[in-house]
C-alpha positions as CSV (number, residue, x, y, z in Angstrom):
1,X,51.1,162.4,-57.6
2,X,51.2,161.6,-61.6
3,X,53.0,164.0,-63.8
4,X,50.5,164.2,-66.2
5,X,49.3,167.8,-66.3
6,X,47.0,170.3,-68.1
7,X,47.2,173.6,-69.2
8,X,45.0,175.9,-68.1
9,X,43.5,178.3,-70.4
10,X,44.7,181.8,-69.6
11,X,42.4,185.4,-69.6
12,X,43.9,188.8,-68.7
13,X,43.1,190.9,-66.4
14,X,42.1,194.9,-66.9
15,X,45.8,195.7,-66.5
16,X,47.0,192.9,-69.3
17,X,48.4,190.3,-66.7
18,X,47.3,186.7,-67.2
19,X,44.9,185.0,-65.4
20,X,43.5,181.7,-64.6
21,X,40.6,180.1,-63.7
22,X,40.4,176.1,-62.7
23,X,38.0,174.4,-60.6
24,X,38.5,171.7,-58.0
25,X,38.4,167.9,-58.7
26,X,38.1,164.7,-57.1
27,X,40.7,163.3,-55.4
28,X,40.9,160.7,-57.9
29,X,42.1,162.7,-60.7
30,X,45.8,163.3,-60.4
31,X,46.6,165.4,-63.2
32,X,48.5,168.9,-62.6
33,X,46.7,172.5,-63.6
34,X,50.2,174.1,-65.1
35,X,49.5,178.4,-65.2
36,X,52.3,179.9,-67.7
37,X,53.3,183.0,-66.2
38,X,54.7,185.9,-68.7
39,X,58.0,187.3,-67.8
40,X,57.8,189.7,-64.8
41,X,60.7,192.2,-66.8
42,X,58.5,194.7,-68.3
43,X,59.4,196.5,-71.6
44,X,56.3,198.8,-73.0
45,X,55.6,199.1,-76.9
46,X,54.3,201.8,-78.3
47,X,52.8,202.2,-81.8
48,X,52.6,205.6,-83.5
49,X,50.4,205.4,-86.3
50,X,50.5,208.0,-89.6
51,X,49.1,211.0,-91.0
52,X,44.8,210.6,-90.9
53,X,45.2,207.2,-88.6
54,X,44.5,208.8,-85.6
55,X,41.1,209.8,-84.6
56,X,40.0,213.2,-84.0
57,X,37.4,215.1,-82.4
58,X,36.4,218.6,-81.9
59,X,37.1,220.2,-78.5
60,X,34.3,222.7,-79.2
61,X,31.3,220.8,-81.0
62,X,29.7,224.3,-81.5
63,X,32.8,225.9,-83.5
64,X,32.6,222.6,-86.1
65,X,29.6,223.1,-87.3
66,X,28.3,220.8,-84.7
67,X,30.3,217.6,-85.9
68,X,31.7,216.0,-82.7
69,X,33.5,213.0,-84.2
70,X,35.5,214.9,-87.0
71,X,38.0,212.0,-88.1
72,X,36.9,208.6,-87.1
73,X,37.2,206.7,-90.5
74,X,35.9,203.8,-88.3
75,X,32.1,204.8,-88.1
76,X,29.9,205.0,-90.9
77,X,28.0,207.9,-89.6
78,X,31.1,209.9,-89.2
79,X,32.4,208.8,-92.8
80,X,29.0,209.8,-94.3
81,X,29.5,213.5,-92.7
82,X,32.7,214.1,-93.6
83,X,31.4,213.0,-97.4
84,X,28.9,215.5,-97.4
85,X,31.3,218.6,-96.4
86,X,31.7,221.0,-99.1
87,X,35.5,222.8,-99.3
88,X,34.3,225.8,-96.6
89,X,33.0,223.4,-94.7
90,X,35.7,221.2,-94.2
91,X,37.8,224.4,-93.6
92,X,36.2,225.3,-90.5
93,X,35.8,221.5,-88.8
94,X,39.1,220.5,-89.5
95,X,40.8,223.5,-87.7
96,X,43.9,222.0,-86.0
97,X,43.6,224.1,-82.8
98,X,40.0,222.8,-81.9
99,X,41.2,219.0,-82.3
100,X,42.0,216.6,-79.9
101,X,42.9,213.1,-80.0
102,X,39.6,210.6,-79.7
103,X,39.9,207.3,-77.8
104,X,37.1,206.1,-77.4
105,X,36.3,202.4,-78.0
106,X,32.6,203.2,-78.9
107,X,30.8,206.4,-80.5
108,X,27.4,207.0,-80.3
109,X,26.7,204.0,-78.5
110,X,28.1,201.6,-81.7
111,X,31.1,199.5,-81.0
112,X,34.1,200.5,-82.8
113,X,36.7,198.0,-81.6
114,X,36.5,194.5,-82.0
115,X,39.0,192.9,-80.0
116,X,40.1,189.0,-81.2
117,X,43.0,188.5,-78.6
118,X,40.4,188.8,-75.3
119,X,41.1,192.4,-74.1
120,X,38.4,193.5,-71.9
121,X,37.4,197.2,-72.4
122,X,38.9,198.8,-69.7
123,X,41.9,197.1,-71.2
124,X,41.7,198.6,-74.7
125,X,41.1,202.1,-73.5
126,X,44.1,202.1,-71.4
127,X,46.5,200.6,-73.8
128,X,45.1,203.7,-76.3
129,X,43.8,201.2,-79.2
130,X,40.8,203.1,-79.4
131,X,42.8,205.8,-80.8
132,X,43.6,204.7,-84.2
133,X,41.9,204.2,-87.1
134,X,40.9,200.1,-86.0
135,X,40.4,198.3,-89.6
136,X,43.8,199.9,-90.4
137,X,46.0,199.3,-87.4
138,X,44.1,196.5,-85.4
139,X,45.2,193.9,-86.8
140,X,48.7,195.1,-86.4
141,X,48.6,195.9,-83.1
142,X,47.4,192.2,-81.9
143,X,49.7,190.8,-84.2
144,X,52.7,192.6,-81.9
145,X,50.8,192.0,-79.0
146,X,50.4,188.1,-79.3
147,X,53.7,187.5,-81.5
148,X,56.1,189.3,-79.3
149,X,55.0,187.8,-75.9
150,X,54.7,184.0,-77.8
151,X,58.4,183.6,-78.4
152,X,59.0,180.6,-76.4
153,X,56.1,178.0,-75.6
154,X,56.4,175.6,-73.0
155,X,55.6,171.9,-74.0
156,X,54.4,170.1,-71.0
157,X,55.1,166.4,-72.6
158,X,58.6,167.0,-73.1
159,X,58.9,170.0,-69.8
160,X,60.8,172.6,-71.5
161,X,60.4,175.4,-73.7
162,X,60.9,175.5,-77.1
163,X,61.1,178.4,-79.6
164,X,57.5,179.2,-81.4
165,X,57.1,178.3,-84.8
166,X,56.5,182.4,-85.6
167,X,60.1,183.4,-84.6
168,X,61.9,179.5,-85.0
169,X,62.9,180.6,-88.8
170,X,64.6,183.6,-87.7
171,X,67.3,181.3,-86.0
172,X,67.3,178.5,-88.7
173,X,66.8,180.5,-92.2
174,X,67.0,183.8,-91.1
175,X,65.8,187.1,-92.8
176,X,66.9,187.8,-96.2
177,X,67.5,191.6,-96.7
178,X,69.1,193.5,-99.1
179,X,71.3,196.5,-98.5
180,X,72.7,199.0,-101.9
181,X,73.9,196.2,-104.4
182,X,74.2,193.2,-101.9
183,X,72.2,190.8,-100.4
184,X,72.6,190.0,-96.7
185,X,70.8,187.4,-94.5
186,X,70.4,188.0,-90.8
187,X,69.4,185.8,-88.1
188,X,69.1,185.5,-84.6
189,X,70.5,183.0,-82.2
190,X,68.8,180.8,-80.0
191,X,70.5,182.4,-77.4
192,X,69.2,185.9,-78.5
193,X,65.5,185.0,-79.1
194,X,65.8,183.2,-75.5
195,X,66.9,186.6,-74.2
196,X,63.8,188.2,-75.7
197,X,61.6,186.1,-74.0
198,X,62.8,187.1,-70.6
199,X,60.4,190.2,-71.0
200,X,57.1,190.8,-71.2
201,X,55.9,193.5,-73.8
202,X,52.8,194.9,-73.4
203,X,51.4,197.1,-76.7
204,X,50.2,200.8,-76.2
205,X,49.3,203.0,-79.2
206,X,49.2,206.6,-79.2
207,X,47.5,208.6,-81.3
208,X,48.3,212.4,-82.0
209,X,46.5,215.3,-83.7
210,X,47.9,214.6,-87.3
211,X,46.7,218.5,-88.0
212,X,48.9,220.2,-85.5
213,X,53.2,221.0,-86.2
214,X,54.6,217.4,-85.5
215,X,56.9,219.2,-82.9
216,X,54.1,219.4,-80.9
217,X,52.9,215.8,-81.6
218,X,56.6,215.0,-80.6
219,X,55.6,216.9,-77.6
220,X,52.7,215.0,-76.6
221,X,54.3,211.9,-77.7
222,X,56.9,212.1,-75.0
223,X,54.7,213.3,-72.2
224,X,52.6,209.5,-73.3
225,X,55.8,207.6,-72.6
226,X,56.1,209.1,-69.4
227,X,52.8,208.4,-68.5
228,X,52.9,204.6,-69.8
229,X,56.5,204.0,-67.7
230,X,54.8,205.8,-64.9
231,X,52.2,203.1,-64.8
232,X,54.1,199.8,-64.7
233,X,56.8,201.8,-62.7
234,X,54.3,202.1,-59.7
235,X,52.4,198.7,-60.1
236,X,55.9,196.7,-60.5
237,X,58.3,198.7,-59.5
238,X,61.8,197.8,-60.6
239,X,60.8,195.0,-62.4
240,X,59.3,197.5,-65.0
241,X,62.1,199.2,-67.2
242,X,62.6,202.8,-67.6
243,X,62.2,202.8,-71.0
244,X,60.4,201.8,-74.3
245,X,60.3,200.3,-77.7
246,X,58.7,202.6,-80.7
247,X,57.3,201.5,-83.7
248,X,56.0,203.9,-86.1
249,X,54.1,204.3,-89.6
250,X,54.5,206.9,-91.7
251,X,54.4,210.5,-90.9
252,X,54.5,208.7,-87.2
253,X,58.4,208.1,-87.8
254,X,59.0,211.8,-88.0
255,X,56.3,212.6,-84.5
256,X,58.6,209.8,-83.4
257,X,61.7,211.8,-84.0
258,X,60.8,215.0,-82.8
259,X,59.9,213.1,-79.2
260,X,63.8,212.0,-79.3
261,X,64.9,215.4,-80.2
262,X,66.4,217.2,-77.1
263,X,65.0,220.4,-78.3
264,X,61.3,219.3,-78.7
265,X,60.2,216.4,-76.6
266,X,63.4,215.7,-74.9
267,X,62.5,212.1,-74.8
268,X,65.7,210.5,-76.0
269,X,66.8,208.6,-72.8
270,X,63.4,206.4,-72.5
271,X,63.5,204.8,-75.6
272,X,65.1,201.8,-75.9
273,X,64.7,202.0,-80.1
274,X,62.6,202.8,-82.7
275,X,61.8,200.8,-85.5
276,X,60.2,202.8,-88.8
277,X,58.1,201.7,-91.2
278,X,57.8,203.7,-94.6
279,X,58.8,207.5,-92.8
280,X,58.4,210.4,-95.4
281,X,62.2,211.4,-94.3
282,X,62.6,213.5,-97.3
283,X,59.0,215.1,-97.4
284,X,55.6,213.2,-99.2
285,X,55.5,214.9,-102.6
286,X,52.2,212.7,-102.6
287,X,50.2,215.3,-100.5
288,X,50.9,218.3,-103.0
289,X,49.4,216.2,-105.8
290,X,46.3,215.0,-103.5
291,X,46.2,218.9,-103.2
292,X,46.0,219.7,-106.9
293,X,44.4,216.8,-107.8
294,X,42.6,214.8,-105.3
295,X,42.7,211.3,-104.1
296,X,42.7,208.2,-106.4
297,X,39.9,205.5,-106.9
298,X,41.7,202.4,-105.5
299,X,41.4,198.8,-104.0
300,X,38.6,198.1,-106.6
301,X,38.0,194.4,-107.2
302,X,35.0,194.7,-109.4
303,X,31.9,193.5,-107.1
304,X,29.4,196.4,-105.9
305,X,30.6,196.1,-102.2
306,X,34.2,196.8,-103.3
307,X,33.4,199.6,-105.6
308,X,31.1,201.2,-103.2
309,X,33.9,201.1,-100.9
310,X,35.9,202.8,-102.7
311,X,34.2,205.3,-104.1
312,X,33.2,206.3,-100.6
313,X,36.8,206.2,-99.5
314,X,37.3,208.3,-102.3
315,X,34.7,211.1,-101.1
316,X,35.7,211.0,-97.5
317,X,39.7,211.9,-98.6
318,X,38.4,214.3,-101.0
319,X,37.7,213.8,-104.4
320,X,38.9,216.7,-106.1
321,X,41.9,219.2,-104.9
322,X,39.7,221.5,-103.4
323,X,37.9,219.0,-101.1
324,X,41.4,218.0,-99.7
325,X,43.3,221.7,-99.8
326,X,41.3,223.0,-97.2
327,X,42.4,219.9,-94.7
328,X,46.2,220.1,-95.6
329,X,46.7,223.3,-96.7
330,X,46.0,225.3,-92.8
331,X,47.8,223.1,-90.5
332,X,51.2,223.1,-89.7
333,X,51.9,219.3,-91.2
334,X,50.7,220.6,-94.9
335,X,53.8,222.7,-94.7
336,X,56.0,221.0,-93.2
């Protein structure tokens, strides 16, 4: 047999696991079909987004002035709803106990969730991607999804693997950080970054009701880990770890911490870390002045798309302080 060989493009299944399809040849043709298998160690991600990027619905259509899809900044028709609310208005569909988490891919029959890494539907709805706000977080989450799972490639001229060029300058130049008054650079070994490759990490997000206390987000954050671990735990058994990796936005970093807390979601012992990225740790001043004052104009670059944008961003956050006080200033998370 010659030792040339091929790689054969690789799908995923509903569940995430690679796949491959190849098709018979003639004898003549000698060339291998290689398949590169992911790691069968299995360590979940999950993604907590922040405050307004998850979307909601009403429970109760009827007691929300009929408006099913109450926060889904993704849909135009649901933007352009939201726009038209006056202050009451608002008040009444955007009562935190008649909201529940939306995940759906699609509303009212219109896509919502364009996938560019190949994830079938099924696939999306289980990993929970349908339940953030998509032109915010998407990118994000296929960027962790593709970039944690691509940190060794295999080179079938040379037949060995080889760091990827994504995480090969954390070993040579390392990460330049800076910590009170000195600078610090930090890298990882070869050795380390090998390590991390041994596992495979599949990415789940997990929306939460952003207008409920975030103890009881914490809550329902640690009854989704359970749920996630429960799933590779009884397709893979042992080879599926017992616990996860968070990574949080925003006001997610504090739903994040009440999971953790032994007195509220208890959830400390199945999470491997959490990594934060901007948490309001001391408070968000910010949302008092959106309260007095309303939301900013922003993002503007001066063409009539752009500005239309914005100003429509504008109206659906609330212009003035009384189209946002209504939103923040009866749940649980405007207080706290």
């Amino acid at each position: 047999m010659s030792d040339k060989s091929r790689t054969t493009p690789r799908n995923r299944d509903d569940d995430g696991v690679p796949t491959w399809d190849s098709h018979t040849s003639p004898t003549t043709i000698t060339t291998r079909a290689e398949c590169l298998m992911h790691p069968d160690r299995i360590i979940p991600v999950v993604f907590v987004p922040g405050i307004m990027g998850s979307n909601l619905r009403a429970r109760d259509a009827s007691k929300a002035k009929g408006v099913r899809n109450v926060w889904r900044p993704d849909s135009t028709d649901a933007v352009v709803s939201v726009i038209g609310m006056g202050p009451s208005t608002r008040r009444v569909v955007f009562n935190p106990a008649n909201m529940e988490v939306d995940t759906d891919i699609a509303v009212g029959g219109k896509r919502l969730i364009q996938s560019g890494i190949g994830f079938s539907d099924p696939l999306l709805q289980s990993r929970g991607w349908g339940s953030i706000f998509w032109k915010s977080y998407g990118p994000l989450l296929e960027y962790l999804e593709e970039s944690l799972n691509d940190v060794m490639k295999w080179s079938s001229y040379e037949c060995r693997s080889t760091l990827s060029e994504n995480w090969s300058a954390y070993a040579q130049d390392g990460a330049k950080i800076r910590t009170g008054d000195k600078d610090h650079t930090l890298k990882l070994t070869q050795e380390e970054l090998k390590n991390v490759a041994n596992y495979w990490y599949p990415v789940h997000a997990v929306g939460y009701n952003w207008l409920q206390s975030n103890e009881q987000s914490g809550k329902d954050l640690a009854q989704q880990i359970d749920l996630i671990l429960g799933h590779y735990r009884e397709k893979w058994g042992s080879r599926a770890v017992k616990k996860v990796i968070v990574v949080t936005h925003s006001m997610g970093g504090l739903v994040a911490r009440a999971a953790v807390h032994p007195d509220m979601g208890g959830a400390g012992d199945k999470v491997l870390g959490i990594l934060h990225g901007a948490m309001p740790a001391l408070g968000a001043p910010a949302a008092y002045k959106r309260m007095r004052a309303g939301n900013e104009v922003a993002g503007i670059t001066w063409n009539p798309l752009s500005v239309l944008t914005a100003i429509g961003t504008w109206a659906f956050l609330g212009m003035h302080g009384q189209d946002v006080t209504p939103i923040l200033g009866q749940p649980p998370i405007g207080q706290q």
